[in-house]
Structures are given as structure tokens and as C-alpha cells.
PDB file with SEQRES, HELIX, SHEET and CRYST1 records, atoms N, CA, C and O in Angstrom:
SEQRES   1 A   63  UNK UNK UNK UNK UNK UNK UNK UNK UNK UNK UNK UNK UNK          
SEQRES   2 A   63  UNK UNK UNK UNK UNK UNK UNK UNK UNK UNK UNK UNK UNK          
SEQRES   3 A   63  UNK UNK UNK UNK UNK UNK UNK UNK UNK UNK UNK UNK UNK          
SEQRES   4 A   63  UNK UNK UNK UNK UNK UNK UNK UNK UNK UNK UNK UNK UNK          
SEQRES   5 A   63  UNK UNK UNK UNK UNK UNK UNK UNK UNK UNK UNK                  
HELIX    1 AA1 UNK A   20  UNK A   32  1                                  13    
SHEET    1 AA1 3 UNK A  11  UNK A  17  0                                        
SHEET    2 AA1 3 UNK A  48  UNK A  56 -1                                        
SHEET    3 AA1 3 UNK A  35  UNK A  36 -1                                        
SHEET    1 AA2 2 UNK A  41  UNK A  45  0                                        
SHEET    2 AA2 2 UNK A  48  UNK A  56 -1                                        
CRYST1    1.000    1.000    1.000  90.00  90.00  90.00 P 1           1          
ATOM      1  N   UNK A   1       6.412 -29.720 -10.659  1.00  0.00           N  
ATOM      2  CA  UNK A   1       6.471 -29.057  -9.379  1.00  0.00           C  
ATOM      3  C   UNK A   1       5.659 -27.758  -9.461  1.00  0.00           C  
ATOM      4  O   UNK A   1       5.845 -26.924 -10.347  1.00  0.00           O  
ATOM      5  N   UNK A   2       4.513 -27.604  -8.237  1.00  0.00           N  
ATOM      6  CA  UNK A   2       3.933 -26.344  -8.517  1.00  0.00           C  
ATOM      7  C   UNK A   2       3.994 -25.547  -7.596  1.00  0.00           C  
ATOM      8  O   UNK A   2       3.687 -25.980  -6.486  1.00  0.00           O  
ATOM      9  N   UNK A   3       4.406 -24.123  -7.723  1.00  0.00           N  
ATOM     10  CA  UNK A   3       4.541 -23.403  -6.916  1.00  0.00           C  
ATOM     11  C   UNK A   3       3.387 -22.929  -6.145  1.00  0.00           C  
ATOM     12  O   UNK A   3       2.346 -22.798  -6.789  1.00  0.00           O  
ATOM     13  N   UNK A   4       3.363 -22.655  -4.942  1.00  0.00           N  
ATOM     14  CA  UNK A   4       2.465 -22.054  -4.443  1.00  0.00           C  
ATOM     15  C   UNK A   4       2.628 -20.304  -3.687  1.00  0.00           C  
ATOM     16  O   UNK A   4       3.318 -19.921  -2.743  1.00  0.00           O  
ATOM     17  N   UNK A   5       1.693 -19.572  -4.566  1.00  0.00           N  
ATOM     18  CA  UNK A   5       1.800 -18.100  -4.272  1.00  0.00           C  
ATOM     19  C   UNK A   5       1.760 -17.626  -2.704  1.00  0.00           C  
ATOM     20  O   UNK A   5       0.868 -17.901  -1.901  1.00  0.00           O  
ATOM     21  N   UNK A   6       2.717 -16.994  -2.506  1.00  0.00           N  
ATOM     22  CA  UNK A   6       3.103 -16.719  -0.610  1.00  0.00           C  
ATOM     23  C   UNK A   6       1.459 -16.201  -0.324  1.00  0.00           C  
ATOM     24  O   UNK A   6       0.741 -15.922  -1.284  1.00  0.00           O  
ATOM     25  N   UNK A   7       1.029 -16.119   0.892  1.00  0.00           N  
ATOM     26  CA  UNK A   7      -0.240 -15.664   1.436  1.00  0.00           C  
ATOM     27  C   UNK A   7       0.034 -14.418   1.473  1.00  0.00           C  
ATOM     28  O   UNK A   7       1.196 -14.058   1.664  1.00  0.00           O  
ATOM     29  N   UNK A   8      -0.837 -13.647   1.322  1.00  0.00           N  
ATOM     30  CA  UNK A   8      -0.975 -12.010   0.838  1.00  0.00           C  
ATOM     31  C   UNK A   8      -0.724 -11.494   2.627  1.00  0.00           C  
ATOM     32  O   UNK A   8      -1.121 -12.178   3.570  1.00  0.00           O  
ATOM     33  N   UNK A   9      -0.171 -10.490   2.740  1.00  0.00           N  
ATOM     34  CA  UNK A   9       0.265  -9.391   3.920  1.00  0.00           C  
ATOM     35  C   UNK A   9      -0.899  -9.355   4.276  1.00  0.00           C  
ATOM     36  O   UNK A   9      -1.764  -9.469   3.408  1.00  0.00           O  
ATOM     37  N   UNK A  10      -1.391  -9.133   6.076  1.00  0.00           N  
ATOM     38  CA  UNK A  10      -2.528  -8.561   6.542  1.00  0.00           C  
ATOM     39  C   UNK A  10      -1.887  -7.019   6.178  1.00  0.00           C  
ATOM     40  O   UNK A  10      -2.595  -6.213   5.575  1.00  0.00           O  
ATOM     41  N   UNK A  11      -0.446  -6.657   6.602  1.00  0.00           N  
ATOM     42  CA  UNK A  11      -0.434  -5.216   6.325  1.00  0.00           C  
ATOM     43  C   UNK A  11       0.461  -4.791   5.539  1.00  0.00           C  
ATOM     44  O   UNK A  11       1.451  -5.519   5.466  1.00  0.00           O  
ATOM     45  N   UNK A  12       0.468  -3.853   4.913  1.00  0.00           N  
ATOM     46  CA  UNK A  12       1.336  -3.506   4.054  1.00  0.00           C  
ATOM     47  C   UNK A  12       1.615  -1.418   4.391  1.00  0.00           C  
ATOM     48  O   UNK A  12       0.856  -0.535   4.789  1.00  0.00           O  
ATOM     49  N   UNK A  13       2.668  -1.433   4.083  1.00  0.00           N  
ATOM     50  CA  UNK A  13       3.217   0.085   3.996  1.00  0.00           C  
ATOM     51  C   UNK A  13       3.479   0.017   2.466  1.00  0.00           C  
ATOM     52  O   UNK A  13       4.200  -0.855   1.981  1.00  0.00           O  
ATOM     53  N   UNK A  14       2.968   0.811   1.854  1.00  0.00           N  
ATOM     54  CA  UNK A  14       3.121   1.537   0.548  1.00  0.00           C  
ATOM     55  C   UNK A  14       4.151   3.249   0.968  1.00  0.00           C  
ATOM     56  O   UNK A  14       3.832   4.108   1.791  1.00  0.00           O  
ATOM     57  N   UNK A  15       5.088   3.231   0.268  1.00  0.00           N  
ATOM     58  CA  UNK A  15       5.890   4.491  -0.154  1.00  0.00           C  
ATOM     59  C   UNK A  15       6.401   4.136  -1.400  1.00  0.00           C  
ATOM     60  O   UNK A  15       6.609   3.061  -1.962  1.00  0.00           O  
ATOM     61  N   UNK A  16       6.652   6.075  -1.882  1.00  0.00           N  
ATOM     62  CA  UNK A  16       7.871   6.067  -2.818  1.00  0.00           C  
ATOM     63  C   UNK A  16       7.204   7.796  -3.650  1.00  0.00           C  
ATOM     64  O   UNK A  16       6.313   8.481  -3.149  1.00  0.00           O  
ATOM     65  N   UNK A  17       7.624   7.981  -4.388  1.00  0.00           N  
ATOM     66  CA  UNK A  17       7.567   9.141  -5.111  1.00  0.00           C  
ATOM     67  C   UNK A  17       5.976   9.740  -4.854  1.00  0.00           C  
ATOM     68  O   UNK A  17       5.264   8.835  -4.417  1.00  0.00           O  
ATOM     69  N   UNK A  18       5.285  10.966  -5.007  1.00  0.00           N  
ATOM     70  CA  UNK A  18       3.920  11.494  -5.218  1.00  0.00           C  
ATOM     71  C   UNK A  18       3.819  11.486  -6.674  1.00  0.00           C  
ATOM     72  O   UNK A  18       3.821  12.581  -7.238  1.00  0.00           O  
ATOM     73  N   UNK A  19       3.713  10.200  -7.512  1.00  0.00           N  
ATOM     74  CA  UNK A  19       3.293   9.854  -8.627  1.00  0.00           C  
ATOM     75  C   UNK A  19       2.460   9.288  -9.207  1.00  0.00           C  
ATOM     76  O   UNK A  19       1.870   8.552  -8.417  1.00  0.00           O  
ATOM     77  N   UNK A  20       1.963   9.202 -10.445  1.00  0.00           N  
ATOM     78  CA  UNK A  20       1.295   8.309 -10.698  1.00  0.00           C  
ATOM     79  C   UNK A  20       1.244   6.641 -10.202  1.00  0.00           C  
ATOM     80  O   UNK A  20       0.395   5.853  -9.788  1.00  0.00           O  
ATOM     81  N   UNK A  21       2.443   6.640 -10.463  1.00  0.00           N  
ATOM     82  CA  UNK A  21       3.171   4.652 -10.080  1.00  0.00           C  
ATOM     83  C   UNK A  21       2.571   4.378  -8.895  1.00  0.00           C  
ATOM     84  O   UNK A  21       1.952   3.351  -8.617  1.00  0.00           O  
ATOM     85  N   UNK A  22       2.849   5.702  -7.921  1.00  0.00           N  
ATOM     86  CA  UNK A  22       2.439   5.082  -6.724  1.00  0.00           C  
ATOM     87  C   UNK A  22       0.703   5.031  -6.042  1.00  0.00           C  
ATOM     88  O   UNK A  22       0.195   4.389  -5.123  1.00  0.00           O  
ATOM     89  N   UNK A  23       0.164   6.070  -7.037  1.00  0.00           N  
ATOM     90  CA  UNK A  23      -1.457   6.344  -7.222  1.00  0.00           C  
ATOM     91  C   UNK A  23      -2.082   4.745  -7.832  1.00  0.00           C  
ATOM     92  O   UNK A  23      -3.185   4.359  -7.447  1.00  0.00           O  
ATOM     93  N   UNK A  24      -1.280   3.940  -8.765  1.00  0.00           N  
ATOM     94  CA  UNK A  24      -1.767   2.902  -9.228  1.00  0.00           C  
ATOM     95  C   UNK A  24      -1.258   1.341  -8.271  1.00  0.00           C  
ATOM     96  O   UNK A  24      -1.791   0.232  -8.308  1.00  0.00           O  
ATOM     97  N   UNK A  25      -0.081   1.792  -7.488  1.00  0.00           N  
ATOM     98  CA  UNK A  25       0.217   0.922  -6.517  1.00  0.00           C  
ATOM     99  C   UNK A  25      -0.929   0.750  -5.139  1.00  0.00           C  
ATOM    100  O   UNK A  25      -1.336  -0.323  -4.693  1.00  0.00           O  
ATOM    101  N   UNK A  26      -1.186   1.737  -4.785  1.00  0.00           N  
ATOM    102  CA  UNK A  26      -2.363   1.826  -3.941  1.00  0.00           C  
ATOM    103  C   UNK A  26      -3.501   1.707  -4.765  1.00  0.00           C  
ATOM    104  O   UNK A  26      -4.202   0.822  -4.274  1.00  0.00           O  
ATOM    105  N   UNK A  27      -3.837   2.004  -5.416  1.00  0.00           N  
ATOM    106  CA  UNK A  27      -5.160   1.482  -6.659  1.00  0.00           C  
ATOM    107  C   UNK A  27      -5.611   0.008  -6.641  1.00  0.00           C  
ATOM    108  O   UNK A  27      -6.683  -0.472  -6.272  1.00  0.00           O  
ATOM    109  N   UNK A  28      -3.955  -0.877  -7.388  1.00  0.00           N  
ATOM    110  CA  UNK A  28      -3.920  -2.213  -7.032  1.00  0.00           C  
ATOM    111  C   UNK A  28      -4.543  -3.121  -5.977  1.00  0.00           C  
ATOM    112  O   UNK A  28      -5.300  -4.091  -6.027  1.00  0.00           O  
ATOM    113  N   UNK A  29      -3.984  -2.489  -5.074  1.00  0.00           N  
ATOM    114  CA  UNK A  29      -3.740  -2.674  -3.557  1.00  0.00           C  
ATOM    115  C   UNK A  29      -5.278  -2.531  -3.146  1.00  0.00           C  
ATOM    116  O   UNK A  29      -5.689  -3.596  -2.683  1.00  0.00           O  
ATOM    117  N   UNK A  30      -6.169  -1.606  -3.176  1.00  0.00           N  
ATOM    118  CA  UNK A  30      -7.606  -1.690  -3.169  1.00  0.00           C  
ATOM    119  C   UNK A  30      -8.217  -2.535  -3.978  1.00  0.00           C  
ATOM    120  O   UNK A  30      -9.047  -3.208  -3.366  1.00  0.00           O  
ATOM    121  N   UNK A  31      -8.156  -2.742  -4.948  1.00  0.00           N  
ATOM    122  CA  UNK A  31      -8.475  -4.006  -6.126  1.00  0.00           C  
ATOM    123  C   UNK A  31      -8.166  -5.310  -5.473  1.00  0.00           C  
ATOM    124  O   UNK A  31      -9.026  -6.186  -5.573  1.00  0.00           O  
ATOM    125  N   UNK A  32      -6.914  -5.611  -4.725  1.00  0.00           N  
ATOM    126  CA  UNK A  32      -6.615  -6.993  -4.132  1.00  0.00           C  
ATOM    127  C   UNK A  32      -7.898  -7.169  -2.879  1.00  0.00           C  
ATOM    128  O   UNK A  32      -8.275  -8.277  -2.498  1.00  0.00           O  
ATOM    129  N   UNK A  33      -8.329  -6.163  -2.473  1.00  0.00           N  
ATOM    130  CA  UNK A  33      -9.229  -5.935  -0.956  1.00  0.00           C  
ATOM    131  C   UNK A  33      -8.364  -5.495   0.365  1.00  0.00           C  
ATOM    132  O   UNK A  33      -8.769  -5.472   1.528  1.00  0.00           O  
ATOM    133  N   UNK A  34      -7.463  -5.256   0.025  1.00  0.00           N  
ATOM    134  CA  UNK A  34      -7.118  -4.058   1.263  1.00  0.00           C  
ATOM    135  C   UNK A  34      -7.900  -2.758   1.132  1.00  0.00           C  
ATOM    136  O   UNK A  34      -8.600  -2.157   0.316  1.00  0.00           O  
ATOM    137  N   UNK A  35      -7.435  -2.645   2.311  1.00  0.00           N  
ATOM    138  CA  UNK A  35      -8.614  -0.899   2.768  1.00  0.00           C  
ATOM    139  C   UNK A  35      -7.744  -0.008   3.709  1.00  0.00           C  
ATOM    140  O   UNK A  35      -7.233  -0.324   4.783  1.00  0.00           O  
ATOM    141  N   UNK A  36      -7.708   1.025   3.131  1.00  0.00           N  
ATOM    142  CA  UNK A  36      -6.340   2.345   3.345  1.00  0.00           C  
ATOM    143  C   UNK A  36      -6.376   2.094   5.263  1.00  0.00           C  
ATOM    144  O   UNK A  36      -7.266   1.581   5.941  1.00  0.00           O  
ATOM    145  N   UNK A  37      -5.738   2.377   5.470  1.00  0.00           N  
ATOM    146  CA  UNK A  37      -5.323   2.299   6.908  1.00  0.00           C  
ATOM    147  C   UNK A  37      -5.015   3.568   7.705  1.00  0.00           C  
ATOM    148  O   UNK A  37      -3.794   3.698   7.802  1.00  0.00           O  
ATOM    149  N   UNK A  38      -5.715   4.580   8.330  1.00  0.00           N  
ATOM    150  CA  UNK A  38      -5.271   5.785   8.309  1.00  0.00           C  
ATOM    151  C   UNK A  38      -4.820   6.634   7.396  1.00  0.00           C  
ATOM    152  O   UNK A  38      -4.855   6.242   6.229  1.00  0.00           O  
ATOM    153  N   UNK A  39      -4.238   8.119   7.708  1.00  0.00           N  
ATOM    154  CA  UNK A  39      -4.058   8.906   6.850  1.00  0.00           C  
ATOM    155  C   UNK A  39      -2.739   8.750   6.050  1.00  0.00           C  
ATOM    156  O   UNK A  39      -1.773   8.115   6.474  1.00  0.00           O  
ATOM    157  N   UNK A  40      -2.787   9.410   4.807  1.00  0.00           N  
ATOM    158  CA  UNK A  40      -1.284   9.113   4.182  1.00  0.00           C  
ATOM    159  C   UNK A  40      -0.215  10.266   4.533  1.00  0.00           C  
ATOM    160  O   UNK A  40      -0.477  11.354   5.046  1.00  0.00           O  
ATOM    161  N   UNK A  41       1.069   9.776   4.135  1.00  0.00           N  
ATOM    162  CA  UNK A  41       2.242  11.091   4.872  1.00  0.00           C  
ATOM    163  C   UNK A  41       2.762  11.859   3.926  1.00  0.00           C  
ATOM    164  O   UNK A  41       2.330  11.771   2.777  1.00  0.00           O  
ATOM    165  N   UNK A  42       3.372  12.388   4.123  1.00  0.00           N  
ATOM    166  CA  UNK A  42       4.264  13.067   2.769  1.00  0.00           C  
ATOM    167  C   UNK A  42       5.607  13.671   3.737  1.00  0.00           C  
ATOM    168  O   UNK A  42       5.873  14.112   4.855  1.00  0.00           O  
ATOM    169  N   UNK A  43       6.126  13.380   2.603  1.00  0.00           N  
ATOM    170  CA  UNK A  43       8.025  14.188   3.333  1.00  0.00           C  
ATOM    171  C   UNK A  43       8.238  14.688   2.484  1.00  0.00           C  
ATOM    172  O   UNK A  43       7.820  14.282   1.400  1.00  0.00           O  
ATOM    173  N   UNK A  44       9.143  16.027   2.630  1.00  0.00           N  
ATOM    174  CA  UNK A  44      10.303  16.224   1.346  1.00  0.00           C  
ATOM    175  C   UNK A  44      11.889  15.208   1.547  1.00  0.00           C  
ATOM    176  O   UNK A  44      12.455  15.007   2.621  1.00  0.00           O  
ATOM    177  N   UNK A  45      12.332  14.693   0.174  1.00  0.00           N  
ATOM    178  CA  UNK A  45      13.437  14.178   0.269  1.00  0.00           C  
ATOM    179  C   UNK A  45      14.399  15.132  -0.700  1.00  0.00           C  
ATOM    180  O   UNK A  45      14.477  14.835  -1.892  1.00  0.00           O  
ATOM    181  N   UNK A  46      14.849  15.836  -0.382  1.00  0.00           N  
ATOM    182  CA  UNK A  46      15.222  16.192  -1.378  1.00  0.00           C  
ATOM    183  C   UNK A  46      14.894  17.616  -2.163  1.00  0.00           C  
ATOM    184  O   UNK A  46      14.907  18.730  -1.639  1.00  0.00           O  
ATOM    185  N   UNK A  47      14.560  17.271  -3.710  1.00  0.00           N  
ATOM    186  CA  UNK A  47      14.127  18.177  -4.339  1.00  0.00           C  
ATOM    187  C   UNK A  47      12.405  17.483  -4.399  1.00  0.00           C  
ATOM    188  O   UNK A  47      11.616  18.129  -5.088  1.00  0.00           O  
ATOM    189  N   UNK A  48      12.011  16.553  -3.883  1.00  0.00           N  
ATOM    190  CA  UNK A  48      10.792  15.892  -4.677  1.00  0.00           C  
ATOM    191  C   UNK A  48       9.514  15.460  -3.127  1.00  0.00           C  
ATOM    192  O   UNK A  48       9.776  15.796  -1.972  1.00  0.00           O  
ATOM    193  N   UNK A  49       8.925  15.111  -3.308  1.00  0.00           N  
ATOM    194  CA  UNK A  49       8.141  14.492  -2.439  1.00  0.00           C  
ATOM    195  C   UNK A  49       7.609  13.355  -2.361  1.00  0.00           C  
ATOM    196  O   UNK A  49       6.845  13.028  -3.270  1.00  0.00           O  
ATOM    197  N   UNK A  50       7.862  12.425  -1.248  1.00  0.00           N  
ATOM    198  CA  UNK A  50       7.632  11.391  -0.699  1.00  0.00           C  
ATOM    199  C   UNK A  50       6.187  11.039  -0.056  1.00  0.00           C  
ATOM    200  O   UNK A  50       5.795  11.680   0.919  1.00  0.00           O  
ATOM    201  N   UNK A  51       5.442  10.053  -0.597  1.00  0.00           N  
ATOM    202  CA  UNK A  51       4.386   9.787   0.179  1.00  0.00           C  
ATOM    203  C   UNK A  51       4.332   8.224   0.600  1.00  0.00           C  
ATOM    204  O   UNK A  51       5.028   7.333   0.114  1.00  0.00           O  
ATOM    205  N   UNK A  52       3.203   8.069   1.762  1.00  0.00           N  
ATOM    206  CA  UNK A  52       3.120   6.625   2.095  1.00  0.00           C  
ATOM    207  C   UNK A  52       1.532   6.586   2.684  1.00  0.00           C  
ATOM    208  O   UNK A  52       0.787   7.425   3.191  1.00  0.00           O  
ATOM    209  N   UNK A  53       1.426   5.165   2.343  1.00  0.00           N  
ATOM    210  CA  UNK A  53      -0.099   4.656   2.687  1.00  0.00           C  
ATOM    211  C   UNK A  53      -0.076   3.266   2.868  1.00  0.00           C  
ATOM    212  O   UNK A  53       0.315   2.389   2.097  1.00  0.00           O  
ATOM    213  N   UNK A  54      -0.656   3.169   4.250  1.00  0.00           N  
ATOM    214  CA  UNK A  54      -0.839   2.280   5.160  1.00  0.00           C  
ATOM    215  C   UNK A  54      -1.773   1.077   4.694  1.00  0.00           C  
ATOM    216  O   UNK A  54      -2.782   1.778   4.616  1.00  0.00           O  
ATOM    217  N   UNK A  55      -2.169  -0.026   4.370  1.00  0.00           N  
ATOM    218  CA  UNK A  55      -3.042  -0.719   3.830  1.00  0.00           C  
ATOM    219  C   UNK A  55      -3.250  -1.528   4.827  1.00  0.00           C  
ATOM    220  O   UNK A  55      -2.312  -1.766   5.589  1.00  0.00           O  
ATOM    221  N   UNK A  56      -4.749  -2.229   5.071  1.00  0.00           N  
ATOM    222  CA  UNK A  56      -4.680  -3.587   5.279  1.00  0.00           C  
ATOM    223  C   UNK A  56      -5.751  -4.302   4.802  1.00  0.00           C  
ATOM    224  O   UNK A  56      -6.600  -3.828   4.047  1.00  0.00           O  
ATOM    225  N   UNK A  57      -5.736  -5.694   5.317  1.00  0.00           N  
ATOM    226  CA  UNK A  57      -6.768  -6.767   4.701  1.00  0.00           C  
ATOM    227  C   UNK A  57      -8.128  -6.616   5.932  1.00  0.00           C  
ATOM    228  O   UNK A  57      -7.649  -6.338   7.031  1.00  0.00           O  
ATOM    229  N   UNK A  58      -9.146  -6.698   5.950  1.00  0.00           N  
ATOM    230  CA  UNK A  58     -10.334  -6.318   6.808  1.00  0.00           C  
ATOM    231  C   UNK A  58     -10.366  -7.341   7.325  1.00  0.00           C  
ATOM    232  O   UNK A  58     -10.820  -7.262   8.467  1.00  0.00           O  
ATOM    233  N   UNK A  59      -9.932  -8.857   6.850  1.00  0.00           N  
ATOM    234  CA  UNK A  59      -9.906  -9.725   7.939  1.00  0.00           C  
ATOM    235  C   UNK A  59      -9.263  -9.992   9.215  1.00  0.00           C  
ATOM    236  O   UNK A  59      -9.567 -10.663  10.201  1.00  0.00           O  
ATOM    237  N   UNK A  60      -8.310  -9.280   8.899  1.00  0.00           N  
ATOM    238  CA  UNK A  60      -6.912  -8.958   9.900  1.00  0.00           C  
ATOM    239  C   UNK A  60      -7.192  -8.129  10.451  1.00  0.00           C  
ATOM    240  O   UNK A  60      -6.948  -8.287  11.647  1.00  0.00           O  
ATOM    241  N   UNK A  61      -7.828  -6.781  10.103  1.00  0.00           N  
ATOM    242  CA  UNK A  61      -7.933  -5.652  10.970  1.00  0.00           C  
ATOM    243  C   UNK A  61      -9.210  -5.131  11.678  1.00  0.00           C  
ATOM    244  O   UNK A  61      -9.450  -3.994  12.086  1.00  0.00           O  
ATOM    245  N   UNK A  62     -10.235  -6.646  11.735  1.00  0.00           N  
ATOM    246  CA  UNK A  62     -11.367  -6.380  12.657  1.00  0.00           C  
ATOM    247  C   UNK A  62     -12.438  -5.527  11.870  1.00  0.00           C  
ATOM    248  O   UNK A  62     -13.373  -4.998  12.470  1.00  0.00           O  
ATOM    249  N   UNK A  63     -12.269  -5.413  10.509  1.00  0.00           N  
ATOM    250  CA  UNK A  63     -13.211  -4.275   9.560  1.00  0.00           C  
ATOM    251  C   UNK A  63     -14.352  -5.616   9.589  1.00  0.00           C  
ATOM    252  O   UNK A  63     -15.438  -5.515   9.019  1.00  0.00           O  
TER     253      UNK A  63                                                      
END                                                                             
């Protein structure tokens, strides 16, 4: 029986810490062929800071 890998997101929301992890999660994410989607956010939660970045696939988004 062979599995077949789900079809990749036209969009994706990336969050979570202003870290490295998440510098290489969006890294990835350009490597697959998504292309940043507008600007990124930042919050405080806390004691720390929160960021997010918008991705998508250029076939989906008319690029």
C-alpha cells in the first residue's frame, strides 16, 4: 500500500517565536517555492516576541 503525500497548501500562515526555528521554517518554505506574502507581524506575548509570515505558492496567487 502506498501512500500518497497530501498536495502542498496554496497558503500557508507561518507563526511562533522571533527565532531561529522560525527563520529556517520560512527558509524551508521558500525552498518548497512559496513566495512571502506581504509584510511579517510581530506581537508581544508575554515576556518574548511573536512573529508571522504569510506564504504562498505563485500558482495560486496569480505571481
Amino acid at each position: 500500500m502506498t501512500e500518497t503525500a497530501p498536495a502542498p497548501l496554496p497558503y500557508r500562515l507561518l507563526s511562533g517565536p522571533d527565532d531561529r526555528s522560525f527563520c529556517e521554517r520560512v527558509s524551508a518554505a521558500l525552498a518548497e517555492g512559496y513566495r512571502l506574502h506581504g509584510s511579517p507581524a510581530m506581537a508581544f506575548a508575554g515576556d518574548r516576541v511573536v512573529v508571522a509570515q504569510a506564504v504562498v505558492l505563485p500558482e495560486f496567487a496569480g505571481a
